[in-house]
ZAKEMI-831618 format. One record per residue (C-alpha): x, y, z; residue in three letters; chain. Coordinates in steps of 0.2 Angstrom, whole numbers, plus 5000, padded with zeros to 4 digits. Layout:
REM ZAKEMI-831618
<c1:X	c2:Y	c3:Z	residu:ALA	chaine:A>
...
REM end
This chain:
REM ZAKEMI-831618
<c1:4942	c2:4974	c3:4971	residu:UNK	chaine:A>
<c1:4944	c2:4964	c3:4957	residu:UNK	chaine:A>
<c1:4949	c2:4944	c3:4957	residu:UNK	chaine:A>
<c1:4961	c2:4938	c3:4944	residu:UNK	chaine:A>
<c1:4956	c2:4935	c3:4926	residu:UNK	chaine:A>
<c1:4950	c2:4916	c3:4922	residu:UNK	chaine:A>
<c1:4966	c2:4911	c3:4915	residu:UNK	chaine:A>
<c1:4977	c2:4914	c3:4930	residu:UNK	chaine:A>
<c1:4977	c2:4907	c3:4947	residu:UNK	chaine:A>
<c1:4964	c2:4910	c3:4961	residu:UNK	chaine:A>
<c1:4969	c2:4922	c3:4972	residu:UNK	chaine:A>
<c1:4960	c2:4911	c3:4986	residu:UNK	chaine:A>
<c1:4973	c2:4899	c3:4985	residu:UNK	chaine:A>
<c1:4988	c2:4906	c3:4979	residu:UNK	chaine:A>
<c1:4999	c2:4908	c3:4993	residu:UNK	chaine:A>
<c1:5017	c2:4903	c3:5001	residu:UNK	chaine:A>
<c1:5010	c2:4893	c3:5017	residu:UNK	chaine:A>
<c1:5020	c2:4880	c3:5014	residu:UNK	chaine:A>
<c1:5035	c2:4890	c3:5016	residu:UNK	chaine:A>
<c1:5030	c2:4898	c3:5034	residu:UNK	chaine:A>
<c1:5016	c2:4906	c3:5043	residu:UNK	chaine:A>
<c1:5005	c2:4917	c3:5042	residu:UNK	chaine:A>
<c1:5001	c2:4922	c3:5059	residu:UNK	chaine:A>
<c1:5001	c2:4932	c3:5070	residu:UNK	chaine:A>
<c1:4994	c2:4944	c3:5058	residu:UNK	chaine:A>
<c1:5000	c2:4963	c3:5064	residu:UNK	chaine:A>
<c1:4997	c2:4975	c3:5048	residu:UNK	chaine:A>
<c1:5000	c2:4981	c3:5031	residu:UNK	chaine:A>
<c1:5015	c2:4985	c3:5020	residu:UNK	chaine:A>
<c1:5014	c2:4998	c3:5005	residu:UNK	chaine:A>
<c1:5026	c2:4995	c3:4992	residu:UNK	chaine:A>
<c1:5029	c2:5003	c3:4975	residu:UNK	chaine:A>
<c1:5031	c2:4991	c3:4959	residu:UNK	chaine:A>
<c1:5047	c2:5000	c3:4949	residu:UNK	chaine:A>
<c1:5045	c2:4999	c3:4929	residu:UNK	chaine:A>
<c1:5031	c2:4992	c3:4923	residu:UNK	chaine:A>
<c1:5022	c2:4990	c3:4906	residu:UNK	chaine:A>
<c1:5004	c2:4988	c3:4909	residu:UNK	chaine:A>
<c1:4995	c2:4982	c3:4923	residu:UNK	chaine:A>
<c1:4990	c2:4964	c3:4916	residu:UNK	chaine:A>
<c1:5007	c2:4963	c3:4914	residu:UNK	chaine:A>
<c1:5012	c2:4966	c3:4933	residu:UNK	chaine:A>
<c1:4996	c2:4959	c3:4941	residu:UNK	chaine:A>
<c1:5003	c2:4941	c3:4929	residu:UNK	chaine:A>
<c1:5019	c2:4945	c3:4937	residu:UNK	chaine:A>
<c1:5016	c2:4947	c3:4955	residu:UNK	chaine:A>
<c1:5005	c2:4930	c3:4952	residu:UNK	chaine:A>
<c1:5020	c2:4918	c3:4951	residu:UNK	chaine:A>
<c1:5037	c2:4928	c3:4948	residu:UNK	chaine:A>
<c1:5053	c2:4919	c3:4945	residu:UNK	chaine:A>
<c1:5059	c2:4905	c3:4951	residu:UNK	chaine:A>
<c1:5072	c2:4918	c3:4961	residu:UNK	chaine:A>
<c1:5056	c2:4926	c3:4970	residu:UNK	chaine:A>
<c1:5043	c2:4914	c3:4968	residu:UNK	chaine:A>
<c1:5025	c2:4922	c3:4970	residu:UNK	chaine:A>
<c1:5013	c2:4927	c3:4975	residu:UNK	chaine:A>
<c1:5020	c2:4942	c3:4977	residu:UNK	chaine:A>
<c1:5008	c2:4951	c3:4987	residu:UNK	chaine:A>
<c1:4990	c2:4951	c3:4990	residu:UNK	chaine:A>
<c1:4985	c2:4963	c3:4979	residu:UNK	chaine:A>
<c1:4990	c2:4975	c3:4966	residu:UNK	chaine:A>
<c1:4984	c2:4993	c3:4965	residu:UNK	chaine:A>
<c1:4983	c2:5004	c3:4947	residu:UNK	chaine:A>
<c1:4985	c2:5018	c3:4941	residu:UNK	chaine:A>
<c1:4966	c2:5022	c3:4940	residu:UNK	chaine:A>
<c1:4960	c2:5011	c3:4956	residu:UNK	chaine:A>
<c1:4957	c2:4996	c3:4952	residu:UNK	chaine:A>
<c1:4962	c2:4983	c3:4966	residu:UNK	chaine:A>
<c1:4967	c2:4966	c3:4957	residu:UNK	chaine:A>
<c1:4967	c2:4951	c3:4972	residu:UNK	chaine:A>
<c1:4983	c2:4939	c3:4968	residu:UNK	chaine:A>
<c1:4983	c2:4930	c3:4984	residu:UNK	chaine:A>
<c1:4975	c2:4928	c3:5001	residu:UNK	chaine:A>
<c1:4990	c2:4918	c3:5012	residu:UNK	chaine:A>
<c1:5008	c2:4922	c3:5016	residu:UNK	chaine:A>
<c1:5016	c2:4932	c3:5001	residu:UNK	chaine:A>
<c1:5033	c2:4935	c3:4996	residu:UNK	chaine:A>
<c1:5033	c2:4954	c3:4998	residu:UNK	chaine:A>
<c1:5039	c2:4959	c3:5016	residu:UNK	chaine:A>
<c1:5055	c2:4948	c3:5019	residu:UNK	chaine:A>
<c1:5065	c2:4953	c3:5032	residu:UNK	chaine:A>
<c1:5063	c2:4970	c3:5044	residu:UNK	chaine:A>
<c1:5067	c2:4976	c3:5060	residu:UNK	chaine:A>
<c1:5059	c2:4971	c3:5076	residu:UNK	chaine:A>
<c1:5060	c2:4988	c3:5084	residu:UNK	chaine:A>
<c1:5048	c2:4993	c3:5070	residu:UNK	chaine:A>
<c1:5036	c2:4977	c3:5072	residu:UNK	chaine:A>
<c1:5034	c2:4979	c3:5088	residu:UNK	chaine:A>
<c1:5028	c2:4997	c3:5088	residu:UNK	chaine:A>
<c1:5016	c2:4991	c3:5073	residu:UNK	chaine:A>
<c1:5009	c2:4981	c3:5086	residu:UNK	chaine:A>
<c1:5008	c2:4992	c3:5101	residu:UNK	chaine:A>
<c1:5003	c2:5005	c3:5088	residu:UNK	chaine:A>
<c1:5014	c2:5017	c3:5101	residu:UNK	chaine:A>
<c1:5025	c2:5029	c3:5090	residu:UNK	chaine:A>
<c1:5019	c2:5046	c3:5084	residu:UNK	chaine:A>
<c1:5018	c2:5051	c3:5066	residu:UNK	chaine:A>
<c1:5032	c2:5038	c3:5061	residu:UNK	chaine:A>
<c1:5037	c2:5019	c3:5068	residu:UNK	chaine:A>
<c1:5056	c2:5019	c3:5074	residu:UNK	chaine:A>
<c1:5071	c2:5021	c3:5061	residu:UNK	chaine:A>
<c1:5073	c2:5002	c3:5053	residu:UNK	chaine:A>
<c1:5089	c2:4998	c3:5057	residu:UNK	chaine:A>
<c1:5088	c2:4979	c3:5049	residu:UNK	chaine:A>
<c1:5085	c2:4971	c3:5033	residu:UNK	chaine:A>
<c1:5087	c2:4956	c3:5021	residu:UNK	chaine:A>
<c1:5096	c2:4941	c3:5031	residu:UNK	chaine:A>
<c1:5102	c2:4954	c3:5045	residu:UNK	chaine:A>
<c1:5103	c2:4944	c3:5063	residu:UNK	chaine:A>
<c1:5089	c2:4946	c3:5073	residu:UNK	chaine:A>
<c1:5078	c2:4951	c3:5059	residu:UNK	chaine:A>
<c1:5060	c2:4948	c3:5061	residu:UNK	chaine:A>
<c1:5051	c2:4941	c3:5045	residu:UNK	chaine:A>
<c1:5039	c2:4951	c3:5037	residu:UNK	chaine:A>
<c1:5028	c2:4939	c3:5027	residu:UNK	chaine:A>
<c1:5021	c2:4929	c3:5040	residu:UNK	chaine:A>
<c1:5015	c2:4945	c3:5050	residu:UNK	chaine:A>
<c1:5008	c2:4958	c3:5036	residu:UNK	chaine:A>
<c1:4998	c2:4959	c3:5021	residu:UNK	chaine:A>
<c1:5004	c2:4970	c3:5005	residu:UNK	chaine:A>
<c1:5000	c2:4980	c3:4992	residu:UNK	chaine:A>
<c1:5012	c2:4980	c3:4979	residu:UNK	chaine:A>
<c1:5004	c2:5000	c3:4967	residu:UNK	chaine:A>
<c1:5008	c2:5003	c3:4951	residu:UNK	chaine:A>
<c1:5022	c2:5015	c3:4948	residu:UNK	chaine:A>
<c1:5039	c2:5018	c3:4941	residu:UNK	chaine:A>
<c1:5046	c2:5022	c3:4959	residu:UNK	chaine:A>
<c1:5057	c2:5037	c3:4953	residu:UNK	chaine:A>
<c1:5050	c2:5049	c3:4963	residu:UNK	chaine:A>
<c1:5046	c2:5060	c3:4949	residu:UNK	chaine:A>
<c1:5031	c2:5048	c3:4942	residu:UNK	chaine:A>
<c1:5014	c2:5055	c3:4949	residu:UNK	chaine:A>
<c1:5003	c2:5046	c3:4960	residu:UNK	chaine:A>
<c1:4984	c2:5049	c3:4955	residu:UNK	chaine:A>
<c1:4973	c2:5053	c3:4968	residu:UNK	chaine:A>
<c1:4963	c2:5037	c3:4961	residu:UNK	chaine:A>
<c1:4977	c2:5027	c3:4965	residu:UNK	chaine:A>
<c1:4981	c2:5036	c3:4982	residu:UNK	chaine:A>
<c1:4962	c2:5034	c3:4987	residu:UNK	chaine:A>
<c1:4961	c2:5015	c3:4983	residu:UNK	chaine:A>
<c1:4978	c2:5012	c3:4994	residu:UNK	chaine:A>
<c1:4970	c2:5020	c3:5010	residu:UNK	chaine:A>
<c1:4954	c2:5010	c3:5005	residu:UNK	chaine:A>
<c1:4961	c2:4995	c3:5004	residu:UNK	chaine:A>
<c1:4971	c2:4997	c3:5021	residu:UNK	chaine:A>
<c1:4957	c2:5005	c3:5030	residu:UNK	chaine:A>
<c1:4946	c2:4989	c3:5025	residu:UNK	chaine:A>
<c1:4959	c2:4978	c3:5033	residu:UNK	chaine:A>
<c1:4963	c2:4989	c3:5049	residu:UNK	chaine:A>
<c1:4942	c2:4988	c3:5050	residu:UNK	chaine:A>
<c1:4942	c2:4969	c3:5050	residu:UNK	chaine:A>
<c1:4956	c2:4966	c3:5062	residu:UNK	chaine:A>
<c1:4952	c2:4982	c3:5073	residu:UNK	chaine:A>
<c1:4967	c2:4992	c3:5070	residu:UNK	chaine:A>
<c1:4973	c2:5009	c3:5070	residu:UNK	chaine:A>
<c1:4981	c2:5016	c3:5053	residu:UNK	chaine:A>
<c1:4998	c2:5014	c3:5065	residu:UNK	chaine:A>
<c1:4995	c2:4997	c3:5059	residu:UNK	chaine:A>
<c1:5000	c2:5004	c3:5040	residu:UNK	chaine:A>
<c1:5018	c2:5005	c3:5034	residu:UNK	chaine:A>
<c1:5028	c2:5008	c3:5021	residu:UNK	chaine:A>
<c1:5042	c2:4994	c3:5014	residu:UNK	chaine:A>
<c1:5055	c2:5008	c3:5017	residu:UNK	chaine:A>
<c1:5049	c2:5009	c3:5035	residu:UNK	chaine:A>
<c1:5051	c2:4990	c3:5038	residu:UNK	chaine:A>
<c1:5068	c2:4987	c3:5028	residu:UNK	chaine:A>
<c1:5081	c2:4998	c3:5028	residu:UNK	chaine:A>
<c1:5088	c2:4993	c3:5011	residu:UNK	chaine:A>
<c1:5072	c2:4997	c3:5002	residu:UNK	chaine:A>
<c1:5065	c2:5014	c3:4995	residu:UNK	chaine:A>
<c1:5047	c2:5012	c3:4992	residu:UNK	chaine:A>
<c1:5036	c2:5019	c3:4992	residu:UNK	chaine:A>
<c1:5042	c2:5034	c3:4986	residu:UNK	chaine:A>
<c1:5032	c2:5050	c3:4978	residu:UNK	chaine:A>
<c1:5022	c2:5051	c3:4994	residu:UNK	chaine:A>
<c1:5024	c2:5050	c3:5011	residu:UNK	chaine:A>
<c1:5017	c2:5035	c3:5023	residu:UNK	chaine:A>
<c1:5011	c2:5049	c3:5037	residu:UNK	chaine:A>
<c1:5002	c2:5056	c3:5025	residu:UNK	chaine:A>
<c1:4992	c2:5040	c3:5021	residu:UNK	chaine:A>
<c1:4991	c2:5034	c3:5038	residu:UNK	chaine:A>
<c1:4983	c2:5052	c3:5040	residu:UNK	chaine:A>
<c1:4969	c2:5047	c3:5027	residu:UNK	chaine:A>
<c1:4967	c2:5031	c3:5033	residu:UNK	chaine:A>
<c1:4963	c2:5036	c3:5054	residu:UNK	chaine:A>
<c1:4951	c2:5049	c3:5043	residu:UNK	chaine:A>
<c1:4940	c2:5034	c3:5036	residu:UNK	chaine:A>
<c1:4941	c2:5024	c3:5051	residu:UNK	chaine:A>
<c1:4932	c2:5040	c3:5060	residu:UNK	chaine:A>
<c1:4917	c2:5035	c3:5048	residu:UNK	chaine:A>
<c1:4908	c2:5021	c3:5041	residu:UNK	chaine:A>
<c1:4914	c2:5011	c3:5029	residu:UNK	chaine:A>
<c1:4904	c2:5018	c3:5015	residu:UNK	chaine:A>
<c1:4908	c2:5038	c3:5020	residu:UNK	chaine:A>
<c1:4914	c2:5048	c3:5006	residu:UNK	chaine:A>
<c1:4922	c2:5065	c3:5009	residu:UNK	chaine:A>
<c1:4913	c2:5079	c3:5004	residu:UNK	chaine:A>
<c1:4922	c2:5085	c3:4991	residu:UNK	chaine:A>
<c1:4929	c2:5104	c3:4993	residu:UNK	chaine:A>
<c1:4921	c2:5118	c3:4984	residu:UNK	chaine:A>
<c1:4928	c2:5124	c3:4968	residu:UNK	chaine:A>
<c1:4940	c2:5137	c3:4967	residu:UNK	chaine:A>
<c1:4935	c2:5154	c3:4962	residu:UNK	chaine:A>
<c1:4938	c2:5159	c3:4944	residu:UNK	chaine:A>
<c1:4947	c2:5172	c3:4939	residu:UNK	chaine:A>
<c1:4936	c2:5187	c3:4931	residu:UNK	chaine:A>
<c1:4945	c2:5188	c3:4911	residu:UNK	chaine:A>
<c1:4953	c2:5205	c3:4906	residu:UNK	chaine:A>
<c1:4937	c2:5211	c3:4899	residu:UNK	chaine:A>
<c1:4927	c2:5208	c3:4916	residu:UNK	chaine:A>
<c1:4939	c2:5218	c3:4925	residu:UNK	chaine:A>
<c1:4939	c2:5232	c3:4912	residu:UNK	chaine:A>
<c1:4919	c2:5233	c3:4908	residu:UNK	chaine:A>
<c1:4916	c2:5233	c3:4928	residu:UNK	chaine:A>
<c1:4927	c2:5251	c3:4927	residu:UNK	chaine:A>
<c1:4915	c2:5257	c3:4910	residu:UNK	chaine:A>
REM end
């Protein structure tokens, strides 16, 4: 992972605390950015915002090729509000490929509030669906959660999505939360240093003149 370039803040102290806790800590959100320019530009962003939505924005940001830039360490402005159903079977890590339909969302009554129970990873991507995801970028998500579900002892039931804690947001879309917390109970079966073995190539295909000269 990466710290924040000299000119900006810390990520060891940039936080929210002031505006609420931080505890008791029960997971990780994934969330996709939307447009972006480059990823200087968005890790600056998710720093300090606006003044609508005052930052940091999440704890980390992930690119496009991997890189892990830290932005803060404390309660972030990423989660807001989501449905209790869902929180609680993040924390009984109870449901089976997929926590319970959300059923709440920003300023709904009896919502719970995201930011002082889970950390988030705000990855670099347009969020249209039809941008790709680079296996890079896909690997460095499950290593980043599967490094915090190692610290706090967790299952990868523990990871979810933003669309799976709010049901007025979309991300992240382009690939499927099962399929990272499928990656992520994989690591956790190693150590923390395992790297898969990577499959075997794929046959080639003999040219046209192969197939003919095996018939001479």
């Amino acid at each position: 992972m990466r710290p924040l370039s000299e000119h900006q803040k810390s990520w060891k102290t940039n936080n929210r605390n002031p505006k609420g806790s931080f505890d008791p800590l029960d997971g990780v959100i994934v969330h996709h950015t939307g447009p972006y320019t480059t990823d200087a530009g968005m890790v600056s962003y998710c720093v300090t915002s606006s003044s609508a939505l005052p930052g940091p924005l999440c704890h980390g940001v992930i690119g496009r090729d991997g890189k892990v830039y830290l932005v803060g360490y404390g309660r972030a402005n990423h989660a807001g509000d989501g449905d209790n159903d869902v929180l609680n079977a993040d924390i009984a890590e109870s449901y089976a490929t997929n926590p319970p339909a959300t059923k709440k969302g920003e300023g709904d009554p009896g919502a719970a509030d995201g930011n002082s129970h889970f950390y988030g990873f705000e990855c670099i991507n347009s969020g249209s669906g039809k941008e790709p995801w680079p296996e890079k970028q896909l690997d460095a998500i499950t290593r980043a959660c599967t490094a915090l579900c190692r610290a706090h002892g967790w299952t990868a039931k523990s990871v979810i999505g933003h669309l799976e804690w709010n049901d007025q947001k979309s991300d992240p879309k382009g690939f499927t939360m099962a399929s990272i917390r499928a990656r992520v109970a994989e690591r956790l079966k190693h150590q923390a240093n395992w790297t898969p073995t990577p499959p075997p190539p794929a046959p080639s295909t003999p040219s046209l003149e192969a197939r003919v000269a095996t018939l001479e």
